[in-house]
C-alpha positions as CSV (number, residue, x, y, z in Angstrom):
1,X,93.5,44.5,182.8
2,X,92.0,46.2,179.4
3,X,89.8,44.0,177.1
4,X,90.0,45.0,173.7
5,X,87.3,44.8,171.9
6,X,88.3,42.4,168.1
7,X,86.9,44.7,165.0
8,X,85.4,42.7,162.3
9,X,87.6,42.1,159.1
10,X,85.2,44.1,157.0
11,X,85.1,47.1,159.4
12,X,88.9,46.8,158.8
13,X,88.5,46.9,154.8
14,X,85.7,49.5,154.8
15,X,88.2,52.0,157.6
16,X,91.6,51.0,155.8
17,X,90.2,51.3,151.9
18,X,88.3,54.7,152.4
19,X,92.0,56.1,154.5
20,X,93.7,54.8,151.4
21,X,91.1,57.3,149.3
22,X,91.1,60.2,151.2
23,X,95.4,60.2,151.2
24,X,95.0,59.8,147.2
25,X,92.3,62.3,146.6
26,X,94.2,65.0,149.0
27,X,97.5,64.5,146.8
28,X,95.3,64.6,143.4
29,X,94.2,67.7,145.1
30,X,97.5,69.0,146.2
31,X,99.2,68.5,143.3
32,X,96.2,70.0,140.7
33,X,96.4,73.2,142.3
34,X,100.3,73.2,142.5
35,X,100.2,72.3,138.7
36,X,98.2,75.7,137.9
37,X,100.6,78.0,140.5
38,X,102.9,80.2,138.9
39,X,104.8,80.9,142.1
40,X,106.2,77.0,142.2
41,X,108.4,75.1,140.9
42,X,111.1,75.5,137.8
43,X,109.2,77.4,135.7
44,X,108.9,80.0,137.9
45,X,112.7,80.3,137.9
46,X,112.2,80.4,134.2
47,X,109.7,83.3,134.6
48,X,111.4,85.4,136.9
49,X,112.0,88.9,136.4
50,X,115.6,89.6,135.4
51,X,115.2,93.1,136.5
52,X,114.4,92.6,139.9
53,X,117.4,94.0,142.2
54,X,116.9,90.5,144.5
55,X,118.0,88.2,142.0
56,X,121.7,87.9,140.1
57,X,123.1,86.9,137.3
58,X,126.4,85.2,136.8
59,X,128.2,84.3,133.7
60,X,130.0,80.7,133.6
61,X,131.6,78.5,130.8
62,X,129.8,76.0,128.8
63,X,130.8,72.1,128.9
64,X,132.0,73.0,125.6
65,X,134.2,75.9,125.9
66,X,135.2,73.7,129.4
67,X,136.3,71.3,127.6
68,X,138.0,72.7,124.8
69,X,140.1,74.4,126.9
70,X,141.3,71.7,129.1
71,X,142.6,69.8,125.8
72,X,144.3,72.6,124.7
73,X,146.2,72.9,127.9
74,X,146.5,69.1,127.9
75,X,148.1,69.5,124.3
76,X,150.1,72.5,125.3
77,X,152.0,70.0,127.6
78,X,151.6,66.7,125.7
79,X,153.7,69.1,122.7
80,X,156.5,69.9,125.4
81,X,156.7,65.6,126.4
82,X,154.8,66.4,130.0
83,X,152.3,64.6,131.8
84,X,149.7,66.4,133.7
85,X,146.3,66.3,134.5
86,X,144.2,69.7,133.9
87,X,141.3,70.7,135.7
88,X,138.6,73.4,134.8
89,X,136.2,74.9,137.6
90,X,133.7,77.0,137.4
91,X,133.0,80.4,139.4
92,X,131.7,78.3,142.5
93,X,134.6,76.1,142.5
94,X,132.9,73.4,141.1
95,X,135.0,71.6,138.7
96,X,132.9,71.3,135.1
97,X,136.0,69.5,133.6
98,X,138.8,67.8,134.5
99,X,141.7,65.3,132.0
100,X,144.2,63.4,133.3
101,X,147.0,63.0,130.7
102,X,148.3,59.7,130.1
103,X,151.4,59.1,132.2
104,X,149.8,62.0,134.5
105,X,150.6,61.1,138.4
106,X,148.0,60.2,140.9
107,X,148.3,63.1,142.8
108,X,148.3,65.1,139.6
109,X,144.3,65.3,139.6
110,X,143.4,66.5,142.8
111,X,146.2,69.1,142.9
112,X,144.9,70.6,139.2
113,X,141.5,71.0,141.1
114,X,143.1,72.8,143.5
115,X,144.9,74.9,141.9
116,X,142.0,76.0,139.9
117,X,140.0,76.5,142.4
118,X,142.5,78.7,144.1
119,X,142.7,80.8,141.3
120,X,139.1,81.3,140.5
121,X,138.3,82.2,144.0
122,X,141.4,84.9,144.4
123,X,141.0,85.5,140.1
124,X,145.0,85.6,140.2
125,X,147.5,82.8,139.0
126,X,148.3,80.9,142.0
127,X,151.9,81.8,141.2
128,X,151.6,85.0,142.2
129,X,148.9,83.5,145.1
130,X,152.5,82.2,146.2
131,X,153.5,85.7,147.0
132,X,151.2,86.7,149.0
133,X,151.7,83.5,151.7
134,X,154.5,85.6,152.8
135,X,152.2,88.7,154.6
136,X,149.3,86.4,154.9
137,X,150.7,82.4,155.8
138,X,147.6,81.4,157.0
139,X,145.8,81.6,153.7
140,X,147.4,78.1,152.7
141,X,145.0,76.1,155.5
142,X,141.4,77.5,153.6
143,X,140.2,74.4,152.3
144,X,140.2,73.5,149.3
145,X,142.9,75.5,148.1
146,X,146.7,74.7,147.1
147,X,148.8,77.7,147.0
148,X,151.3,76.5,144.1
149,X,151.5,77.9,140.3
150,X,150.1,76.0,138.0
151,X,146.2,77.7,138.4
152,X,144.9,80.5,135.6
153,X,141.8,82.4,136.3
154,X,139.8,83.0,133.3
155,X,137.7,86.4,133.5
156,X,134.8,87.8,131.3
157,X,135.0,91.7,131.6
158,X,137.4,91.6,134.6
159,X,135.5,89.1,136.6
160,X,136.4,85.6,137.2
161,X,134.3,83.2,135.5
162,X,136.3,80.0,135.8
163,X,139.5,78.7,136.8
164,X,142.0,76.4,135.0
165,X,144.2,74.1,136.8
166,X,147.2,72.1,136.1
167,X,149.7,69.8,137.9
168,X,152.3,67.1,137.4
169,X,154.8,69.0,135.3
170,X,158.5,69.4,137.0
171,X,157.6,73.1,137.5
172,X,155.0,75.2,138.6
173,X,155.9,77.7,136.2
174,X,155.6,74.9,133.7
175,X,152.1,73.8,135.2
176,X,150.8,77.6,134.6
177,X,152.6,77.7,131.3
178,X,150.1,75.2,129.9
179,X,147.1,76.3,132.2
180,X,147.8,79.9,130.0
181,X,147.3,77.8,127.1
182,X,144.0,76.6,127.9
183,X,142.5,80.0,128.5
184,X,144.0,81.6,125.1
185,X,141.9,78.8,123.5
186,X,138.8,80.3,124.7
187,X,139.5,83.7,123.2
188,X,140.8,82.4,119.9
């Protein structure tokens, strides 16, 4: 059986305080010469040479222009005595926006994402989306994606750039009626 050997309380202190320093002045150190570095961090991003063929650029809607849009297709139906929830997503998918009309079913929201996000990623109305389940059925079991009309793509010179989604009228047709609405209000 092993003896140890009991280390004085001030050898303790002495080893445990000067530990304590060297782990403080090595992050001083680390982060004073990551301070200075160019090639770190956010500003870097900021700095970044737009021209180099490595990096792209991508265009997407503003909260602002998200949001005005998904009121005007929420007033678009609100006009015709509907209640539907509207969804706008941006060219990732991700949904910037997203109103659920008074009255507006629960399953209303989820399905506007859907449909916008369908849209946006095939830039075509879902409605015509619909179609194409006939040669292709198993496109309707990608997640994420609901292959009814009622979704809008909105393009900037031909490419998608955001997708507006709407559900909880009676129709489709009805649903992309007022998802049509919200992308004229961006190019009023």
């Amino acid at each position: 059986m092993q003896q140890h050997k009991k280390i004085s309380k001030r050898t303790r202190v002495i080893t445990g305080g000067t530990l304590v320093a060297a782990v403080a002045l090595g992050t001083f150190g680390a982060v004073a010469a990551n301070a200075d570095s160019p090639a770190q961090g956010a500003p870097a991003a900021v700095r970044a040479d737009v021209k180099n063929p490595d990096l792209v650029q991508s265009t997407h809607l503003s909260i602002d222009a998200a949001t005005e849009a998904a009121q005007a297709t929420l007033d678009a139906a609100e006009k015709d005595g509907q209640r539907v929830s509207v969804a706008v997503v941006d060219r990732n998918g991700n949904t910037i926006v997203t109103l659920r009309g008074d009255g507006a079913g629960p399953q209303s929201y989820e399905s506007a994402e859907r449909k916008a996000f369908t849209a946006v990623s095939w830039n075509a109305p879902t409605s015509e989306l619909v179609k194409r389940l006939e040669q292709a059925p198993n496109l309707k079991d990608i997640p994420g994606t609901l292959f009814l009309g009622g979704g809008t793509p909105v393009t900037a010179k031909g490419a998608p750039i955001a997708g507006i989604g709407v559900a909880g009228a009676p129709s489709g047709d009805l649903d992309e009626k007022y998802a049509r609405a919200g992308v004229a209000a961006l190019t009023r």
